[in-house]
C-alpha positions as CSV (number, residue, x, y, z in Angstrom):
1,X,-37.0,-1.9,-24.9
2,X,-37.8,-2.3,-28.8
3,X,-35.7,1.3,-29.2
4,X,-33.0,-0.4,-27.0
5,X,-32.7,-3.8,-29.2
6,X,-32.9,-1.9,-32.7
7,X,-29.8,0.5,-31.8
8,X,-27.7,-2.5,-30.7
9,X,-29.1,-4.4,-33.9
10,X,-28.3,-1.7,-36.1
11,X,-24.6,-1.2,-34.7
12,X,-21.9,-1.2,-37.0
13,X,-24.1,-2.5,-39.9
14,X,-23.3,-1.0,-43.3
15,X,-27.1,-1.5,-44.6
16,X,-30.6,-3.5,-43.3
17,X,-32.8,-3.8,-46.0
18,X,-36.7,-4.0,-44.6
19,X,-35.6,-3.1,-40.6
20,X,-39.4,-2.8,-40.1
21,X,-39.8,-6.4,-40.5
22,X,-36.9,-7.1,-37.8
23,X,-38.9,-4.4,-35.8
24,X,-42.3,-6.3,-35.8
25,X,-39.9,-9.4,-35.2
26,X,-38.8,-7.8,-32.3
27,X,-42.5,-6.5,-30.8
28,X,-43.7,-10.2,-31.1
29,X,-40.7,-11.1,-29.2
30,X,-41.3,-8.3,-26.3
31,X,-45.1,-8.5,-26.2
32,X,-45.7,-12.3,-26.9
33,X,-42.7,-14.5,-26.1
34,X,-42.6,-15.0,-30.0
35,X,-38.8,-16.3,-30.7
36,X,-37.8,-16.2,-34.4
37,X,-34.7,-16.9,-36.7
38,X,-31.8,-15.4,-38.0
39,X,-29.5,-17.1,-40.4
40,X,-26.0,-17.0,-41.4
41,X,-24.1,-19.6,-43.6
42,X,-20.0,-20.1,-43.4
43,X,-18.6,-22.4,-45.9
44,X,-15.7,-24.0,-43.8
45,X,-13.3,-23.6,-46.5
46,X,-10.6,-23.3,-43.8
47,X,-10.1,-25.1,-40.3
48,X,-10.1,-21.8,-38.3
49,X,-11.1,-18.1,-38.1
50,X,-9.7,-14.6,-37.4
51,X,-11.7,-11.7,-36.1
52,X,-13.1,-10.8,-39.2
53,X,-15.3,-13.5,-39.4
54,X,-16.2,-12.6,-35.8
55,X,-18.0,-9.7,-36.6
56,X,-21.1,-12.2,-38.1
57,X,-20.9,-13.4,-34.9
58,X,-21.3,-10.9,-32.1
59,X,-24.0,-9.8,-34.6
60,X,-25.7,-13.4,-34.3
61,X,-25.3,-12.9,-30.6
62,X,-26.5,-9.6,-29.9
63,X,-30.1,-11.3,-31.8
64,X,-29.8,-13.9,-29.5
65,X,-29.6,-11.5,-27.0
66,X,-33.0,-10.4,-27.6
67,X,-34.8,-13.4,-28.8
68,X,-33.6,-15.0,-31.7
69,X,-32.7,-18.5,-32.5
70,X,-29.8,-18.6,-34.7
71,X,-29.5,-20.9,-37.8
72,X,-25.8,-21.3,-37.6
73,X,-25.6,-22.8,-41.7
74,X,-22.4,-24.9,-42.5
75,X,-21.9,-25.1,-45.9
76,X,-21.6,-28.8,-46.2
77,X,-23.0,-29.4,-49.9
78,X,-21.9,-25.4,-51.5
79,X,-18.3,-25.7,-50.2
80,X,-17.7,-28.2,-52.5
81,X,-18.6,-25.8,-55.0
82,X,-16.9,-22.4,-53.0
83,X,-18.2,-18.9,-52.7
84,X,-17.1,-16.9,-55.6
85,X,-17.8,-13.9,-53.9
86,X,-14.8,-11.2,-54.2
87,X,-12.7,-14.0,-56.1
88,X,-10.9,-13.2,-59.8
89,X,-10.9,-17.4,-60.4
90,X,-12.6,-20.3,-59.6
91,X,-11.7,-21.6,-56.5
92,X,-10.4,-24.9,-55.3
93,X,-13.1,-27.4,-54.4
94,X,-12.7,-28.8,-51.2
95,X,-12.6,-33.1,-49.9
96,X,-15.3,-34.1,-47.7
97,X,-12.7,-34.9,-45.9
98,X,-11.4,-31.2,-45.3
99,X,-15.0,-29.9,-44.8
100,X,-15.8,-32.3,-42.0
101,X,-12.4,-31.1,-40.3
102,X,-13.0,-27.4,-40.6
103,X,-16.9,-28.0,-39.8
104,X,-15.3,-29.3,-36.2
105,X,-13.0,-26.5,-35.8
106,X,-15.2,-24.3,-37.0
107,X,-18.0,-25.1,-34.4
108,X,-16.0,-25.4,-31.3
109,X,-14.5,-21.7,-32.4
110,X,-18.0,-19.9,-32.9
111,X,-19.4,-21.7,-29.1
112,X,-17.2,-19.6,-27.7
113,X,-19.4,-16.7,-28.7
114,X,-22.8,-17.8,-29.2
115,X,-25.5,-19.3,-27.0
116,X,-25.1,-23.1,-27.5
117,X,-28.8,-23.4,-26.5
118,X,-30.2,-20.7,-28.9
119,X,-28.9,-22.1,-31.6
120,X,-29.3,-24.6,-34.6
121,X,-26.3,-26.0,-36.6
122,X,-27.6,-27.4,-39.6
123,X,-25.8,-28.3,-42.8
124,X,-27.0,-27.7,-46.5
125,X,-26.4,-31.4,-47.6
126,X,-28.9,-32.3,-46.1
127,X,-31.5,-30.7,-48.5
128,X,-29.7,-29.6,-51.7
129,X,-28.3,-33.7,-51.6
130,X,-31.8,-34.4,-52.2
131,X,-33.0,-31.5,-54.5
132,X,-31.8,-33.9,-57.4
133,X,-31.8,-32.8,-60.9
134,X,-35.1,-31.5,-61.4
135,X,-34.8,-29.5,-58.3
136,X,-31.7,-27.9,-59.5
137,X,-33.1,-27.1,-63.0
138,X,-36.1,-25.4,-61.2
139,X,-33.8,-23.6,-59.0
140,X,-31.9,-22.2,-61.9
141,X,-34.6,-21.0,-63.6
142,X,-35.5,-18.5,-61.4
143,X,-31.7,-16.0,-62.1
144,X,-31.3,-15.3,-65.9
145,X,-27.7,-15.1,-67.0
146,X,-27.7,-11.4,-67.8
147,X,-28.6,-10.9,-63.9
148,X,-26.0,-13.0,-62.7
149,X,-23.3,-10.9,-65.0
150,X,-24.7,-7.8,-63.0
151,X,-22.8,-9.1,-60.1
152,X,-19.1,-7.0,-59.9
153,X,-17.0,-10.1,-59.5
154,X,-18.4,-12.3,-62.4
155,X,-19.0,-9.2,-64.8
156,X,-15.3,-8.2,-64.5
157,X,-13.8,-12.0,-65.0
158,X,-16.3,-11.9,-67.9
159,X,-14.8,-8.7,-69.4
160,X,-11.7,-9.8,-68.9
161,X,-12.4,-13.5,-70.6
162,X,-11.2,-15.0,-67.1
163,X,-13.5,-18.4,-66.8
164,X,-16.4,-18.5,-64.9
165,X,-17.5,-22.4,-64.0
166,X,-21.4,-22.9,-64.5
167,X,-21.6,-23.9,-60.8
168,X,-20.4,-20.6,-59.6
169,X,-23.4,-19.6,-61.3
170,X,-25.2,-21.9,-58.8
171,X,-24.2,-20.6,-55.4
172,X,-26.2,-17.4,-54.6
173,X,-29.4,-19.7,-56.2
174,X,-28.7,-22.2,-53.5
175,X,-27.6,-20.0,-51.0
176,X,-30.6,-18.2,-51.3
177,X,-32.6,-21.6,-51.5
178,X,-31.2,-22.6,-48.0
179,X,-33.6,-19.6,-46.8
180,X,-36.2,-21.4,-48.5
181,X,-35.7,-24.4,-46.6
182,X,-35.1,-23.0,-43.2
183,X,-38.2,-20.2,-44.1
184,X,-35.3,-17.5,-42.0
185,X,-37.1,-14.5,-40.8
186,X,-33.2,-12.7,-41.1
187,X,-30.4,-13.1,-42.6
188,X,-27.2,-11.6,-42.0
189,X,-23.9,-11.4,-44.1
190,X,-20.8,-9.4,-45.1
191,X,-21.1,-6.4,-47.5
192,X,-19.7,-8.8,-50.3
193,X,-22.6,-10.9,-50.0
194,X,-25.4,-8.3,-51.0
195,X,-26.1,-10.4,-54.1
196,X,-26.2,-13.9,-52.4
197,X,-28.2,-12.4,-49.6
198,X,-30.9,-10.7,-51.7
199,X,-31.3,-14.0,-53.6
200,X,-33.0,-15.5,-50.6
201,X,-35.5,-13.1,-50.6
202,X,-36.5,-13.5,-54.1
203,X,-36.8,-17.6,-53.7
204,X,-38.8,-16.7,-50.4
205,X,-41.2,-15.1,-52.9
206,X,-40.7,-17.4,-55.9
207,X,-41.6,-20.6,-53.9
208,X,-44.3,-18.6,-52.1
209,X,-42.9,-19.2,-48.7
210,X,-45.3,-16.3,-47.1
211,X,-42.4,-14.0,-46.0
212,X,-39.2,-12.8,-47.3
213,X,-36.3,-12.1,-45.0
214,X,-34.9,-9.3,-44.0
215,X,-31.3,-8.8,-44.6
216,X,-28.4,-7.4,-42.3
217,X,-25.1,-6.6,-43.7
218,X,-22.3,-6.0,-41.7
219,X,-18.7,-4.2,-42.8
220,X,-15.5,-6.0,-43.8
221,X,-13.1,-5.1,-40.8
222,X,-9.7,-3.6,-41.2
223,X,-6.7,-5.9,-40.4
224,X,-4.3,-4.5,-38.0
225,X,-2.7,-2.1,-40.8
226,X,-5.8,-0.5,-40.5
227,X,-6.2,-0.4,-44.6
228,X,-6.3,-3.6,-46.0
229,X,-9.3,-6.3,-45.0
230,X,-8.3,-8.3,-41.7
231,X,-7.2,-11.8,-44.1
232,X,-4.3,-14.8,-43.2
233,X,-3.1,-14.0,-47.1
234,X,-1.8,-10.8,-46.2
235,X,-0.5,-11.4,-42.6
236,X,-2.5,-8.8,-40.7
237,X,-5.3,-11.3,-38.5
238,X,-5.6,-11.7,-35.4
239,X,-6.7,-15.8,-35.2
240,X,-9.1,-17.4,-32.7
241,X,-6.8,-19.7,-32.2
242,X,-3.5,-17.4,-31.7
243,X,-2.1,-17.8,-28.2
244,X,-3.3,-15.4,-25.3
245,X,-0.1,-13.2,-25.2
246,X,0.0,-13.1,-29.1
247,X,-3.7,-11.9,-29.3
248,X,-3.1,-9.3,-26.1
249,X,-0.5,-8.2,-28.2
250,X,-1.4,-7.9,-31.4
251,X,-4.6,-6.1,-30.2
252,X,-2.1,-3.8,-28.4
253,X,-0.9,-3.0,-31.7
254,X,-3.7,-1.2,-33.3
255,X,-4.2,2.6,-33.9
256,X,-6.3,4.7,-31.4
257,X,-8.2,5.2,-34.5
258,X,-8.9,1.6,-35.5
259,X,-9.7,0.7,-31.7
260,X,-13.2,2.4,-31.8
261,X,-13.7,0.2,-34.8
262,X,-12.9,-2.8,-33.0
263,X,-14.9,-1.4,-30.2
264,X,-17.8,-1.0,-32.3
265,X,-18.0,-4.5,-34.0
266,X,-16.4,-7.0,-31.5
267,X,-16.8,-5.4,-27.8
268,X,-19.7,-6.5,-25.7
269,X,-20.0,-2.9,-24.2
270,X,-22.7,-1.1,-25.1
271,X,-22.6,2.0,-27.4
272,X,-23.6,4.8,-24.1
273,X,-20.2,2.9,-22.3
274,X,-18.3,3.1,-25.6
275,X,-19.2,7.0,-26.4
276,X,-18.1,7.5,-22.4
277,X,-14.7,5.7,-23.2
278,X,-14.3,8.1,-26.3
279,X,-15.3,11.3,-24.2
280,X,-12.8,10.2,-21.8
281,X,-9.9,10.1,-24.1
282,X,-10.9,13.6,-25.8
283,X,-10.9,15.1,-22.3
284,X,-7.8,13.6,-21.7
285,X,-8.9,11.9,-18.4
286,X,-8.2,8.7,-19.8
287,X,-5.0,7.6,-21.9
288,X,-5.8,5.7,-24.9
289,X,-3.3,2.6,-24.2
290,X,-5.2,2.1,-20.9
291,X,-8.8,1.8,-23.1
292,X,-6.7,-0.3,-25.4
293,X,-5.6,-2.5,-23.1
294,X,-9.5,-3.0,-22.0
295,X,-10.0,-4.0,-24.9
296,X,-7.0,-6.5,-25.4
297,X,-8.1,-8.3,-22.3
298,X,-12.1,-8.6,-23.6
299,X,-11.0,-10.2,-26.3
300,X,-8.2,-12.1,-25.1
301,X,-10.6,-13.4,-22.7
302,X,-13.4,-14.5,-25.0
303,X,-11.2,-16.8,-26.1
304,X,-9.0,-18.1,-23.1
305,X,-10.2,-16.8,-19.8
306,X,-10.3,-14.2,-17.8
307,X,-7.0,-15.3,-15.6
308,X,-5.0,-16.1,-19.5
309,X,-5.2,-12.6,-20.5
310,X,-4.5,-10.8,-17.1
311,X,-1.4,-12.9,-17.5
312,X,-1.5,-11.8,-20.9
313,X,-1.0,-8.2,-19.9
314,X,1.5,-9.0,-17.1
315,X,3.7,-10.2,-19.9
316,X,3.7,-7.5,-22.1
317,X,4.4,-5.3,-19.7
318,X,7.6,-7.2,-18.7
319,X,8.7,-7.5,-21.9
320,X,7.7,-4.2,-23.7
321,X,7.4,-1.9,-20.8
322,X,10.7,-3.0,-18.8
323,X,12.4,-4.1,-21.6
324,X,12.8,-7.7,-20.6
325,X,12.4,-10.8,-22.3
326,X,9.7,-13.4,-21.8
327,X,10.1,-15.7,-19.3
328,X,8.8,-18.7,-21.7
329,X,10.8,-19.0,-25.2
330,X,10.1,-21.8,-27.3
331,X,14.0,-23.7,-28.1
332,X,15.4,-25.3,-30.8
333,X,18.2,-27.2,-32.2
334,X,19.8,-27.6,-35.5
335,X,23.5,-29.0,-36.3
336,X,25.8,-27.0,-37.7
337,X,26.3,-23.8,-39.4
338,X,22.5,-22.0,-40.4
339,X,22.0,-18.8,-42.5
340,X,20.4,-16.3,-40.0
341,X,17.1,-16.0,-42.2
342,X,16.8,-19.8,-42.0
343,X,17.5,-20.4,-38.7
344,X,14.4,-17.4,-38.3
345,X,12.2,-19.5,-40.5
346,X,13.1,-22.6,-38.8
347,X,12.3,-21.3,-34.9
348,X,8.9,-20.4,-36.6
349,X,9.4,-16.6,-35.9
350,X,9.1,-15.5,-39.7
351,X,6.8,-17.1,-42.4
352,X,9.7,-17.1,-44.5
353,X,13.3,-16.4,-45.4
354,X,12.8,-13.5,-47.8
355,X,10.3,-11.9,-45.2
356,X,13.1,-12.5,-42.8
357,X,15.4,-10.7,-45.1
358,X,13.6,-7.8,-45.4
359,X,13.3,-7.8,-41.3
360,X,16.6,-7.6,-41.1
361,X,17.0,-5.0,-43.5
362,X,14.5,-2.6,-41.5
363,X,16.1,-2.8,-38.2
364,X,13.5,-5.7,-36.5
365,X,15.6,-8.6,-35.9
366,X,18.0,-8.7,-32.9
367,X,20.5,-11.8,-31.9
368,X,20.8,-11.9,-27.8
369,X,19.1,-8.2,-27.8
370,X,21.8,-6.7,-30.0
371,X,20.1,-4.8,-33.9
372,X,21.3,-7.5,-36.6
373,X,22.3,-5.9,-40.2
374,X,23.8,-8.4,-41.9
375,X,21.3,-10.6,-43.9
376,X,23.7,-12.7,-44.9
377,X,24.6,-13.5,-41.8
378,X,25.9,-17.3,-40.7
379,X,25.2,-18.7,-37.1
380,X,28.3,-21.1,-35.7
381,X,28.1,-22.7,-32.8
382,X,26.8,-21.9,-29.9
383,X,23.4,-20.6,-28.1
384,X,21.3,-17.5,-29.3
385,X,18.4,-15.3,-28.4
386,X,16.4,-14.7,-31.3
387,X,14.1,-11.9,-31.8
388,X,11.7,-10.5,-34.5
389,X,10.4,-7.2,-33.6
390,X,8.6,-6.9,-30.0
391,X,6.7,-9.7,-29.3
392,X,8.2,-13.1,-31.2
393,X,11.5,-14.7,-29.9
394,X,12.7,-17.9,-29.8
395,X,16.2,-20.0,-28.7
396,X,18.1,-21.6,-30.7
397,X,21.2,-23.9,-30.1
398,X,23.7,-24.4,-32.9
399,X,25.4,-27.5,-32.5
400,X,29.3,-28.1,-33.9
């Protein structure tokens, strides 16, 4: 059963430092009831989340799964300073205001994977409010500044004189001192983190807590180009929040290749039913849209319901398989004449007019199902059908 637990622990992860401490972890679970926790901080720096930031979490519940209690951290107190992690400037510091709204959103998003009564949302305020000065002056003087330049995101803004704000100095020290505080058996981040996460188990040492994590890294997934990380800023996420038939779809619209990736880090099947999927596509007995489509619907249905993404799939066969449109199209109005690329913008079926443009120029925008060229094109009066490649349409209504 250990065996069992350790291969579905070490799934997908890009690197455990100390997995014989998550093993003994593990024993005391199996031979004594012995529960024990694994931690994981987001800094709700934005009110929702896309599949990326999933991955942390089917990780969190697979430990759940086999006797962890997870210390779901909300970066109440260091989101106000932000993660500098990966970032060539300082960041933006956030309102209390915003945090508390993303916290919410944030929350009700993640319950929808993990075990509400297996786990323990706390927030960071509530001890690094009270660390006061003295605190923080110990806390520092436990990094020197020569180690903190080893990190690859501060030493290249360093070389290339691009400021560096003293409190970014402070975030892996107090990210590292929230393991202090909660004394977490594991903690588990993204490759990025490396740095952050290794500073808890120094402090575990430094104020002789009598155990130092382990640590659990887990890969950046691909966004649906299949290159680039999955991120909002470049338009390739799929969002918690996306609608049922936009998520079935946009899941649809992965490679074969990137679908075992997905497999790996955001199914719930295990890795003997995932290697029999994969067997069955080399043989050819099964065809890789039909395993896709599994997929679509498991995820589609972690986040809706079972019923929301069957329909999900009964749609997008109508409309990509028979070639019909959707029988529910958002509609809008506008009074008189509107420039083709605004009126695409304005139905909210492209983020903008230049990307609309561009559309337009590459074939994927049609007008009552008919290829538009022109991107210059000026809509008069009457009712139109617009579409944006194969899944985003909308009605519009030009009014004299």
């Amino acid at each position: 059963m250990i065996q069992e637990a350790l291969r579905e622990i070490q799934r997908g992860t890009a690197e455990i430092i100390d997995i014989e401490r998550i093993e003994k972890l593990l024993k005391a679970y199996f031979d004594e009831g012995k529960t024990y926790t694994v931690k994981a901080g987001f800094d709700p720096t934005a009110p929702d989340l896309h599949l990326g930031h999933t991955v942390l979490l089917q990780k969190l519940a697979v430990f759940q799964k086999y006797g962890a209690r997870v210390q779901f951290l909300i970066g109440s107190f260091t989101a106000m300073i932000g993660d500098p992690t990966g970032k060539n400037a300082t960041r933006k510091v956030l309102t209390k205001e915003d945090i508390v709204k993303n916290i919410k959103s944030y929350t009700t998003q993640a319950f929808k994977i993990l075990d509400t009564e297996k786990t323990d949302i706390v927030y960071n305020n509530e001890w690094l409010d009270e660390l006061g000065a003295a605190g923080m002056l110990q806390l520092a003087s436990n990094l020197t500044v020569a180690r903190m330049l080893e990190r690859d995101d501060f030493s290249k803004r360093y070389a290339s004189q691009t400021p560096i704000a003293v409190s970014e100095f402070m975030y892996p020290l107090l990210q590292g001192y929230d393991s202090v505080h909660l004394a977490s058996d594991i903690e588990i981040g993204g490759t990025d983190q490396k740095f952050n996460l290794l500073m808890g188990r120094q402090l575990q040492k430094a104020y002789e807590i009598k155990k130092q994590q382990a640590v659990l890294m887990m890969p950046i997934l691909e966004g649906l180009d299949g290159v680039q990380k999955m991120s909002k800023s470049l338009g390739n996420y799929i969002g918690v929040t996306d609608a049922a038939n936009d998520m079935f779809g946009k899941v649809l619209s992965i490679s074969d290749e990137l679908m075992w990736r997905f497999y790996e880090l955001l199914s719930t099947k295990t890795l003997d039913e995932i290697a029999e999927l994969k067997s069955g596509v080399s043989e050819g007995s099964l065809h890789p849209k039909k395993v896709k489509e599994a997929l679509a619907i498991e995820i589609t249905a972690r986040f809706h319901s079972g019923a929301e993404a069957n329909a999900a799939k009964e749609e997008f066969d109508k409309v990509h398989a028979k070639s019909q449109i959707p029988t529910d199209i958002v509609e809008f109005e506008c009074d008189g004449e509107v420039w083709i690329a605004k009126a695409l913008l304005d139905c909210n079926i492209e983020p903008s007019t230049s990307q609309a443009r561009r559309d337009i120029k590459q074939g994927g925008v049609k007008i009552d199902q008919e290829k538009v060229t022109d991107d210059k094109l000026v809509l008069t009066a009457g009712e139109y059908l617009l579409q944006v490649g194969k899944r985003k349409f909308a009605k519009l209504k030009v009014n004299s």
